[in-house]
C-alpha positions in Angstrom: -11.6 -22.9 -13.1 -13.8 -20.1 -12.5 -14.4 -16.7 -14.4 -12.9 -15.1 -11.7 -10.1 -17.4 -11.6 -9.5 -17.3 -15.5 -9.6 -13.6 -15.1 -6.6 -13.4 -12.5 -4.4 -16.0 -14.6 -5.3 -13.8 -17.7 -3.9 -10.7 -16.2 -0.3 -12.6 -15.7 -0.4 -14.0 -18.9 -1.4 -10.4 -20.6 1.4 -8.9 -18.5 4.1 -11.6 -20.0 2.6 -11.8 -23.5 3.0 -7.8 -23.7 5.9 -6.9 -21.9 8.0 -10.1 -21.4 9.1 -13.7 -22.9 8.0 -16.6 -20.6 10.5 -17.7 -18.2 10.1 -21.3 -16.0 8.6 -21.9 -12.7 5.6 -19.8 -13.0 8.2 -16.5 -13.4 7.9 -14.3 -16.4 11.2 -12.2 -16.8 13.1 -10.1 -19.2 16.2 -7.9 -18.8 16.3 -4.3 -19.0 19.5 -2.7 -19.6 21.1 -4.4 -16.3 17.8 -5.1 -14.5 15.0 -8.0 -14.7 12.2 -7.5 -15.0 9.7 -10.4 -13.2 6.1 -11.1 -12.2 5.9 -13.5 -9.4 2.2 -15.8 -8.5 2.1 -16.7 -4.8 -0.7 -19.3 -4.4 -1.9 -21.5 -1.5 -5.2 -23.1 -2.2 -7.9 -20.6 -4.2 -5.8 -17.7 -3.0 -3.4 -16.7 -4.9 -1.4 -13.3 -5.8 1.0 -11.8 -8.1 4.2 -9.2 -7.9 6.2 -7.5 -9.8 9.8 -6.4 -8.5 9.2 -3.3 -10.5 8.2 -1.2 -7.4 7.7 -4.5 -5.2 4.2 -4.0 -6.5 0.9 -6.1 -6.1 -0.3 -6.4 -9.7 -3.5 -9.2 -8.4 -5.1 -10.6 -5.7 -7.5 -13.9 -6.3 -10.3 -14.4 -3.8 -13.2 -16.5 -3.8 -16.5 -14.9 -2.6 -19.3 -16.9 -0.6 -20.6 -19.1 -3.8 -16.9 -19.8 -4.5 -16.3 -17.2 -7.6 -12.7 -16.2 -7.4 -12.3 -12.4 -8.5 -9.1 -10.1 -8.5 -9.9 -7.6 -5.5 -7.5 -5.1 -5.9 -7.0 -2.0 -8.7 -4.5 -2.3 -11.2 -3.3 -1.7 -15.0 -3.2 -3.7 -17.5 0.3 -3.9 -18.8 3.2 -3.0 -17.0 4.1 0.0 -18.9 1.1 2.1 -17.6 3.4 1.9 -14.1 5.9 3.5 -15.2 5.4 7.3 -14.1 2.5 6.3 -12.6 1.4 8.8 -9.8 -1.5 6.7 -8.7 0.5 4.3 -7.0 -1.7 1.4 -7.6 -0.3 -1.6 -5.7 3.2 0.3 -5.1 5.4 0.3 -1.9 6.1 3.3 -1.4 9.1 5.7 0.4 11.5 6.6 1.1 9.0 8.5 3.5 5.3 7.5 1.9 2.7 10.5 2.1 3.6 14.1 2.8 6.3 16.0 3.4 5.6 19.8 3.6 7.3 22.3 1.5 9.7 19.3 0.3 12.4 20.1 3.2 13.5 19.3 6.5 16.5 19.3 8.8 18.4 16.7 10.9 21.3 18.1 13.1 21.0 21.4 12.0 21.6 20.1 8.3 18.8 21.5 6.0 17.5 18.5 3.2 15.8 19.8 0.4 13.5 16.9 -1.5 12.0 16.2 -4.8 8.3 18.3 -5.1 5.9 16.4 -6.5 3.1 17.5 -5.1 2.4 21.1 -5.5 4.9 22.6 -3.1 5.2 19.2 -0.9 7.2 15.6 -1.5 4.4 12.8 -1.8 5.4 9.4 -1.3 9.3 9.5 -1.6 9.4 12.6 -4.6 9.3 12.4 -8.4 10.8 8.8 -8.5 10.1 7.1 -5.1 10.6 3.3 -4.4 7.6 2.7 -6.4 9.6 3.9 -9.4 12.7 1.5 -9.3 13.4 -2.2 -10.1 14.0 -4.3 -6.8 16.0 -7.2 -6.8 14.7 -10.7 -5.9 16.9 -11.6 -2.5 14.6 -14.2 -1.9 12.2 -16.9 -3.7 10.5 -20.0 -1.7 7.5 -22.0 -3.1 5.6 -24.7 -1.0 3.0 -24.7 1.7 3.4 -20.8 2.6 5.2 -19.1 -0.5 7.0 -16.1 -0.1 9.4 -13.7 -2.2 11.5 -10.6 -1.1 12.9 -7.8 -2.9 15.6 -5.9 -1.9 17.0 -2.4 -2.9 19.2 0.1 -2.2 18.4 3.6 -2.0 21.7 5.8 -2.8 22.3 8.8 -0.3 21.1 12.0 -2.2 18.4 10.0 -3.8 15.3 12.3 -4.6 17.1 14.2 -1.8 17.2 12.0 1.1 20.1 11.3 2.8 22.6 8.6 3.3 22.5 4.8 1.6 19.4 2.8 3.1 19.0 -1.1 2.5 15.5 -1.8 2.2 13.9 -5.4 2.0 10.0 -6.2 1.9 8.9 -9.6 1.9 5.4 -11.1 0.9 4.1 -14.2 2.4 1.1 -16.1 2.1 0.6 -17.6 5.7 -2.5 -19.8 6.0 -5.2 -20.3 3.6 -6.9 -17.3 3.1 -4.0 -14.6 5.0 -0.7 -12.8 3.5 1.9 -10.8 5.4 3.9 -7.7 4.5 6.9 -7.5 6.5 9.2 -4.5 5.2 12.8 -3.2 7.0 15.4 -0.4 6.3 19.1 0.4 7.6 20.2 3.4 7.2 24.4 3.0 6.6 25.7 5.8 7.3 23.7 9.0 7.8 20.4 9.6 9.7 17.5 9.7 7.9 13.6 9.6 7.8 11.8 6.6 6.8 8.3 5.7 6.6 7.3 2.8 4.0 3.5 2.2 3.1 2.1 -0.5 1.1 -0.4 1.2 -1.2 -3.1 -1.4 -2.8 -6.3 -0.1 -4.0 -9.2 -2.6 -2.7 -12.6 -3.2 -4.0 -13.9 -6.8 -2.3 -16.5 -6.9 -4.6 -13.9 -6.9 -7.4 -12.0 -4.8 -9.1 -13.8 -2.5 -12.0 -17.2 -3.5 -10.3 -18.1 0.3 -9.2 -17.4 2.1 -5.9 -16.4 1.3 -2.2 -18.8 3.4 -0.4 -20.9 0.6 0.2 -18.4 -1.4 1.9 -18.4 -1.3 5.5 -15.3 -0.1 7.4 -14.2 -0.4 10.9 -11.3 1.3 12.1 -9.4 1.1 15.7 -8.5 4.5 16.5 -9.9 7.1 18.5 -8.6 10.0 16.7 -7.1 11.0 13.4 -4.6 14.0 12.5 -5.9 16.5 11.0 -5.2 18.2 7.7 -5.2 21.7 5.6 -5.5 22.2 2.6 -2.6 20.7 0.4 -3.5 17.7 3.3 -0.7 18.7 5.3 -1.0 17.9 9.0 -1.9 20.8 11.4 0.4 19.3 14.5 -2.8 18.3 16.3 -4.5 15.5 17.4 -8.2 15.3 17.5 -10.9 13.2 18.3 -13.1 11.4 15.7 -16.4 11.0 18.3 -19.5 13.2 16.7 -17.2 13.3 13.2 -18.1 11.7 10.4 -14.2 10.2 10.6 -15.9 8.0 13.2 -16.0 4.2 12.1 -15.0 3.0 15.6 -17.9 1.2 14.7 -18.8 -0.6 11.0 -20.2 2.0 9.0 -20.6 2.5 5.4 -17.7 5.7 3.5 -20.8 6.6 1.8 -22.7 7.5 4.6 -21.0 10.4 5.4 -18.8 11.1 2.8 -20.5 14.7 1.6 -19.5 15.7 5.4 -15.6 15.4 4.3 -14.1 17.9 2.4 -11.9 17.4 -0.6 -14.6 14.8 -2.2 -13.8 12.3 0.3 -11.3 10.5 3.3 -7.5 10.8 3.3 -6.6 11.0 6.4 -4.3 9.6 9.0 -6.3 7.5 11.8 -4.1 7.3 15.6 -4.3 3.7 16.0 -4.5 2.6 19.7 -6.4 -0.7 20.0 -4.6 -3.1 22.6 -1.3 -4.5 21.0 0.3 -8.1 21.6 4.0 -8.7 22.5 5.1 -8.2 19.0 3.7 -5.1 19.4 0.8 -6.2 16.7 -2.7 -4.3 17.0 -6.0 -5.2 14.8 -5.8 -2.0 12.9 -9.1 -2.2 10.4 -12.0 -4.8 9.4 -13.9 -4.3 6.1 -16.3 -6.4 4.6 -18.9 -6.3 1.6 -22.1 -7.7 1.9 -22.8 -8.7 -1.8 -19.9 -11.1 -1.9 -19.8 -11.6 1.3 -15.4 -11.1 1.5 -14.3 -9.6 4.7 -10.8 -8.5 5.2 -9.0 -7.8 8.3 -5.4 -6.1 8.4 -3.3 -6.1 11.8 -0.1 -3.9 11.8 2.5 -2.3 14.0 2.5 1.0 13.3 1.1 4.3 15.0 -1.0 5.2 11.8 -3.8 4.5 9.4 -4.2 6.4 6.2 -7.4 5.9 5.0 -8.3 7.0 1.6 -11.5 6.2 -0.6 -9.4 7.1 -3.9 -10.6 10.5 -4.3 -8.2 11.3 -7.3 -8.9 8.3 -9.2 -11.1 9.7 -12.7 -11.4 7.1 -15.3 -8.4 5.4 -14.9 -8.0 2.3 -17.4 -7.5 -0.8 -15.6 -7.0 -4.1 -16.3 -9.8 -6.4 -18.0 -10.6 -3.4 -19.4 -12.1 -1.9 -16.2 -12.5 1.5 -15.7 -11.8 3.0 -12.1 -13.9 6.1 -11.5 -13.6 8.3 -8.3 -13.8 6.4 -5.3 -13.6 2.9 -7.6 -11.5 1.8 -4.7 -9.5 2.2 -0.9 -6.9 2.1 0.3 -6.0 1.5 3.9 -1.8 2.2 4.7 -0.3 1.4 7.9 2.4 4.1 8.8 3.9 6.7 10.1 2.3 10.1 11.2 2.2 12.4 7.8 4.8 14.9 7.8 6.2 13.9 11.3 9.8 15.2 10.4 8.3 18.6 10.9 6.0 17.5 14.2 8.0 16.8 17.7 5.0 16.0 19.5 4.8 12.7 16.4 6.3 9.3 16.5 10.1 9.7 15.5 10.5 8.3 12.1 14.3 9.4 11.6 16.5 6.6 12.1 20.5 6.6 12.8 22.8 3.9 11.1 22.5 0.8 13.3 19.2 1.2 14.2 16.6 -0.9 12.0 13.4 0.3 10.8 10.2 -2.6 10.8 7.2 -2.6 9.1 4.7 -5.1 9.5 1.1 -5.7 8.3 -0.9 -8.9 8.3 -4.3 -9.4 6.2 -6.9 -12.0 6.8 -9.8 -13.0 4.6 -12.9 -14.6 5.3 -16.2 -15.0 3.9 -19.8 -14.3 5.3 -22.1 -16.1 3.9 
């Protein structure tokens, strides 16, 4: 086994020996009150991850690099306590609506909403205690040649001031040797209401707690990106990223242009338009790291990127004893436009009982060597 491999299985065993009494089958569980708590390993091969139902997190991600050394390339904490109240969202899905809603309000059929404000005068990620904040239940466990496991939960109507009950389900899936799948859905049952989910892993292919991502190079499929004011609300426009230093149409480096961007660095929503297949799939990003020579490619089907080069992380204490400075890692979130309950000329993201809500994202790793 390598260090890097040794390193991933100590995180799990960590997790359990802190927080919870071993279970069988590679589960670690305990109950809380009425809930279980459990930490999941999906492996195929060398790859391998782990999950949490506590906020259908990623807690680890094992991936060799081009001599074969396997290291954990996403952020995370080291016990599963530091998650609770976490506003970093490290690993976390996130909604009901992930990123911003401004001034905490909006209005369906002339019905005013008010939601919880947890960011300055604006509702980040879902409010105070969004889906990253809940226990999920396990719907669905299957080992083997391409391992999966979905969590399911319900999100009452009135919940952080949303409306109506919403069944949501996400599912992770390793589906070939060195690729995993995110596939998450929502019903609304009985009033209309918005929904935008976001996966929100913090990624360093170098390794987590190895120092920053502006060296990494980045490739994003988009034209154009929404832009922002200050409390990184969108203005209603549309504007193109040619001659900005939001353009990586082409592989460049964060770092390069970085000082360009205000607010200490990118968080911003790209307009995804690259050619899609009959599933409605595009190939939304490509990043890769030339020291360990991992390259990750994510594929999606939804209108937006938000890409953000974790300007708010500041000394964050991570697992392995790591320490995540600004910028220690990025995130890349297929979504919804930001704040498009307030923006006709967005995608829709308010759905109507009967209609179904799908989210899909598909990474795939590969090595340069």
């Amino acid at each position: 086994m390598t260090g890097g491999a040794k390193r991933v299985l100590l995180l799990c065993l960590c997790v359990a020996v802190v927080l919870v009494a071993p279970g069988s089958g590679g589960v670690e569980a305990r109950k809380r009150g009425k809930q279980s708590l459990g930490f999941y390993e999906l492996r195929r091969g060398e790859f391998s991850m782990v999950v949490t139902n506590w906020g259908a997190t990623i807690l680890a991600i094992g991936l060799p690099d081009k001599n074969g050394h396997i290291d954990d390339v996403v952020l995370g904490y080291k016990d599963i306590g530091s998650y609770v109240n976490d506003t970093t969202y490290f690993g976390a899905l996130v909604g009901r609506v992930a990123n911003r809603i401004a001034g905490g309000r909006f209005t369906i059929r002339d019905r005013a909403y008010h939601t919880y404000r947890n960011d300055g005068n604006n509702t980040l990620h879902g409010g105070h205690r969004g889906f990253n904040q809940v226990f999920w239940s396990v719907r669905e466990r299957v080992t083997g040649e391409f391992p999966h496991i979905t969590f399911a939960y319900r999100s009452y109507d009135g919940e952080q001031g949303f409306p109506g009950n919403l069944d949501v389900l996400v599912t992770y899936k390793i589906d070939g040797d060195y690729s995993y799948s995110v596939t998450m859905y929502a019903r609304p049952l009985d009033k209309p209401t918005p929904v935008n989910l976001a996966q929100h892993t913090y990624w360093n292919l170098r390794g987590h707690g190895s120092g920053d991502v502006l060296g990494h190079a980045v490739q994003i499929f988009a034209n154009a990106v929404t832009p922002v004011g200050e409390d990184l609300i969108p203005t209603g426009a549309v504007t193109p990223v040619a001659g900005t230093p939001f353009d990586f149409r082409a592989p460049a480096a964060p770092g390069a242009r970085i000082a360009q961007v205000e607010g200490g660095g990118y968080d911003i929503n790209y307009v995804l338009d690259g050619e899609t297949d009959g599933q409605g799939v595009r190939k939304v990003a490509v990043v890769s790291e030339a020291d360990s020579g991992r390259v990750m490619e994510l594929w999606g089907n939804q209108p937006g990127l938000q890409f953000y080069t974790g300007n708010f992380l500041k000394g964050d204490q991570g697992k392995d004893g790591a320490v995540y400075a600004k910028h220690g890692g990025m995130c890349l979130e297929t979504q919804d436009y930001p704040d498009a309950v307030h923006e006709p000329g967005f995608p829709a993201e308010v759905y109507r009982p009967g209609q179904l809500y799908k989210h899909y994202m598909l990474y795939k790793f590969s090595i340069n060597k």
